[in-house]
ROTORDO-795347 format. One record per residue (C-alpha): x, y, z. Coordinates in steps of 0.02 Angstrom, whole numbers, padded with zeros to 5 digits, always signed. Example, Ala and Ser with C-alpha at 12.3 -4.5 7.8 and 13.67 -1.06 7.14 Angstrom:
% ROTORDO-795347
+00615-00225+00390 +00684-00053+00357 
END
This chain:
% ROTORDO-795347
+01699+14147+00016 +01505+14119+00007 +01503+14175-00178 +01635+14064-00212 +01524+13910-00136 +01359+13998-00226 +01455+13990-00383 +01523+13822-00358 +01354+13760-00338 +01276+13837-00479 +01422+13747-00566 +01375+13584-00486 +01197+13584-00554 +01240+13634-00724 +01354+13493-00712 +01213+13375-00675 +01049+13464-00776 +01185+13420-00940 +01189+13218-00899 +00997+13230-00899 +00991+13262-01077 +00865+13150-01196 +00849+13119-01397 +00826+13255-01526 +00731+13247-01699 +00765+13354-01827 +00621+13395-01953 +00647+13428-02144 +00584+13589-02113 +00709+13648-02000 +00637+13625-01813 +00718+13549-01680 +00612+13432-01550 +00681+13368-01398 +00631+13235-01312 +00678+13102-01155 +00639+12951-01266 +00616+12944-01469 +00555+12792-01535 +00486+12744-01709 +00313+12642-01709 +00240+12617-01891 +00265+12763-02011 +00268+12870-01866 +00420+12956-01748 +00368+12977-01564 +00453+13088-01445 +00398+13064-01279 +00413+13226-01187 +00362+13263-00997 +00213+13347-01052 +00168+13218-01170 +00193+13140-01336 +00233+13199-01523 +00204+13104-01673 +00299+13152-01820 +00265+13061-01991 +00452+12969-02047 +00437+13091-02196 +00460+13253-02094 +00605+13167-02007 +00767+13218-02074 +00889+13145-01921 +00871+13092-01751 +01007+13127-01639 +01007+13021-01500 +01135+13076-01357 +01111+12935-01224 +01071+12757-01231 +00891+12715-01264 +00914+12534-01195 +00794+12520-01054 +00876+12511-00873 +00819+12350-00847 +00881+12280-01019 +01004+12123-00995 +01112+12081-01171 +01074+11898-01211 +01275+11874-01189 +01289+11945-01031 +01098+11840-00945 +01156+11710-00831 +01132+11529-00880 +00981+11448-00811 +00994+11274-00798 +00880+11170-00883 +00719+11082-00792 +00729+10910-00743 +00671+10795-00843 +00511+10709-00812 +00537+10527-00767 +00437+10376-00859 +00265+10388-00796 +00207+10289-00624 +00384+10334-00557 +00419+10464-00433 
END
């Protein structure tokens, strides 16, 4: 029974280590570079890594794979904001 809950649990964190996956850029020359954010800034690819960043020029890049959204957490779609309404209107002047 206890290698049956050992093995479930191994399971269980493979499970979850899979949903933290990031981007991956492929070079032209073959290499694979993973990465928890990819982002392109100039001529340059940038794959943000925990240890640090890589910058790849856009002429090594062949793909970029990305298997997640890269949308920030906090990003709202314009169509989905809430309305704000608008601010009053500022009366003629001398009038409160």
């Amino acid at each position: 029974m206890r290698g049956i809950l050992v093995l479930a649990a191994a399971l269980a964190w493979v499970v979850v280590a899979t949903e933290a996956r990031g981007d991956m850029v492929y070079l032209t020359d073959g290499q694979g570079v993973w990465g928890k954010d990819v982002y392109e800034e100039g001529d340059s690819v940038v794959v943000e890594r925990p240890g640090g960043s890589l910058r790849f020029p856009k002429g090594q890049v062949n793909r970029i794979e990305r298997t997640r959204s890269s949308l920030p957490p906090f990003y709202t779609p314009p169509e989905a904001a809430p309305a704000t309404p608008p601010a009053p209107a500022a009366g003629p002047a001398g009038t409160p």
